[in-house]
C-alpha positions as CSV (number, residue, x, y, z in Angstrom):
1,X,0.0,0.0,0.0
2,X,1.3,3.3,-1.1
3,X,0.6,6.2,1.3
4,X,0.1,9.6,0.1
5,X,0.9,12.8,2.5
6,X,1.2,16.5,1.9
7,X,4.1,18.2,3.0
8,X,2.9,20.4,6.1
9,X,1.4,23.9,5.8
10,X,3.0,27.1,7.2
11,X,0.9,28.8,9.4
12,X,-0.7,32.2,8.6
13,X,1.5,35.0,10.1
14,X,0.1,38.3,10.7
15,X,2.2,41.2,8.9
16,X,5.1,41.8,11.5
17,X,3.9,45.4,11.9
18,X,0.6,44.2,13.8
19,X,2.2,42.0,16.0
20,X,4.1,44.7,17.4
21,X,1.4,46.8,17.7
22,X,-0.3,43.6,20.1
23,X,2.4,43.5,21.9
24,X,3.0,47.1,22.2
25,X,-1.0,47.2,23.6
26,X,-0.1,44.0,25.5
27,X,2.9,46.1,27.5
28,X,1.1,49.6,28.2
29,X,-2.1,47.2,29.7
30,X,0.7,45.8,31.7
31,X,2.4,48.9,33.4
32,X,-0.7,50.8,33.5
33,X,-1.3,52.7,37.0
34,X,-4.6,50.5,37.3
35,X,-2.3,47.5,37.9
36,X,0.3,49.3,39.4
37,X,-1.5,50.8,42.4
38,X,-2.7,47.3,43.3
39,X,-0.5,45.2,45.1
40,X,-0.4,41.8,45.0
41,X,-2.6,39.6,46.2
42,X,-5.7,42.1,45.3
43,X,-7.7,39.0,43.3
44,X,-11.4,40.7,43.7
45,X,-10.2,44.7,42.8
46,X,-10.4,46.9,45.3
47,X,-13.4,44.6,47.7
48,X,-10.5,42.3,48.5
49,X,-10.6,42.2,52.4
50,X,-7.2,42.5,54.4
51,X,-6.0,38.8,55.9
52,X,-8.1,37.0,59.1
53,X,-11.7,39.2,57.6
54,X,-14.4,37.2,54.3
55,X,-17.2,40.0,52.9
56,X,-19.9,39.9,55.0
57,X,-22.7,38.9,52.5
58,X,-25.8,40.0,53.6
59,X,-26.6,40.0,50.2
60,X,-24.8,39.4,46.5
61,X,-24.2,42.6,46.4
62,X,-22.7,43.2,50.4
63,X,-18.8,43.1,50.1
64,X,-18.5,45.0,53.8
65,X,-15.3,42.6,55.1
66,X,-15.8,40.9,58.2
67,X,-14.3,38.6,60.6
68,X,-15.5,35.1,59.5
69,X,-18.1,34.3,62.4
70,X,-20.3,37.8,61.6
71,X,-20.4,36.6,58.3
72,X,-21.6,33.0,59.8
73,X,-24.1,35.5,62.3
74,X,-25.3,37.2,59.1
75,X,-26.1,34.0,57.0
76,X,-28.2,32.6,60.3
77,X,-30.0,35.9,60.3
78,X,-30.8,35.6,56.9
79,X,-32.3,32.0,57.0
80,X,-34.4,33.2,60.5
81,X,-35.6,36.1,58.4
82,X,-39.1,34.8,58.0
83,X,-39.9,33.6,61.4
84,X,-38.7,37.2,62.7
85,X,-41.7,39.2,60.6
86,X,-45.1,40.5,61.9
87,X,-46.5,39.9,58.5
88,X,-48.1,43.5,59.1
89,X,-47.7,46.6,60.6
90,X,-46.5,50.0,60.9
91,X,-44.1,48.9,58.4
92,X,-46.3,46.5,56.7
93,X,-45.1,43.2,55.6
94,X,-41.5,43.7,56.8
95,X,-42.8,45.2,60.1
96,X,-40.6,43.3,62.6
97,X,-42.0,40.6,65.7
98,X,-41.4,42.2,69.0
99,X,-37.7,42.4,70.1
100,X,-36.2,42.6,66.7
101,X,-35.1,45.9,64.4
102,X,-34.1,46.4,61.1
103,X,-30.4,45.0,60.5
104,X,-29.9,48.0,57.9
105,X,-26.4,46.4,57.0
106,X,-27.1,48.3,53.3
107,X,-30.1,50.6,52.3
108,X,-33.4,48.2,52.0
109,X,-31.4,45.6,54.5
110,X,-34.9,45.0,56.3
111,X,-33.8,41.7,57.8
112,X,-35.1,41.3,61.4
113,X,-32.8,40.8,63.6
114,X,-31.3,41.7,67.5
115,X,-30.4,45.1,68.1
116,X,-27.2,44.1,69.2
117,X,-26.7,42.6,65.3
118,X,-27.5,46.1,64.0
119,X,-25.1,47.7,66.0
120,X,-22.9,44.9,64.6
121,X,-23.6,46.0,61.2
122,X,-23.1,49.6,62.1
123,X,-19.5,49.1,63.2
124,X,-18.4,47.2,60.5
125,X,-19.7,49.6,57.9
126,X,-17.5,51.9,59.4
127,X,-14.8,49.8,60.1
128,X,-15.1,48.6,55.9
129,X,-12.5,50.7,54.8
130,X,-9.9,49.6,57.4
131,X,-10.5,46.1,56.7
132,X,-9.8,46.2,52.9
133,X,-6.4,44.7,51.7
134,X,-6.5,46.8,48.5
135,X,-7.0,50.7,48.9
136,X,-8.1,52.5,45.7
């Protein structure tokens, strides 16, 4: 049996004046003060939260760093959230049961919780910028 092959193909090569300019593109996007004023380590831009804190997560949105068990506190508040409303109210359906307040980690956070978990959520909104390991 006699076996027939082509001699292989040279690959397509962009004219040598575009591949500079992609690597010219390639180096500026590199060195540009973006990247530069980040230091290492900064994986999710400037919500990355300094070592020892996780974002608290009181919603998809909530990146407010935290020391691990508040965000644990947070989640538990969030799963209790129905058992914790009045059903109606002064505030109407997210009127809060006796003994419980607004969390108000965010604007709209309506989650009823303690008010010792408010003032929790207080301080670490103002403690968020402290906490981050990436400063913009």
């Amino acid at each position: 049996m006699i076996m027939v092959t082509q001699p292989p193909q040279p690959l397509a090569r962009a004219p040598l004046r575009w591949a500079s300019v992609v690597l010219a593109a390639a180096a500026l996007g590199a060195h540009s003060p973006a990247t530069e004023a980040q230091p290492a380590g900064c994986n999710y831009g400037p919500d990355t939260c300094a070592q020892g804190y996780v974002w608290r997560e009181a919603d998809g949105r909530d990146h407010v760093c935290v020391k691990p068990e508040i965000r644990a506190q947070t989640a538990a508040e969030n799963r209790a959230a129905p058992t914790r409303v009045a059903g109606s109210g002064a505030y109407g359906p997210n009127t809060c049961r006796q003994g419980f307040v607004w969390r108000e980690a965010f604007r709209g956070d309506v989650v009823c919780v303690i008010p010792e978990a408010r003032a929790q959520a207080a301080s670490d909104n103002a403690q968020a910028a402290r906490r981050r390991a990436c400063r913009q």
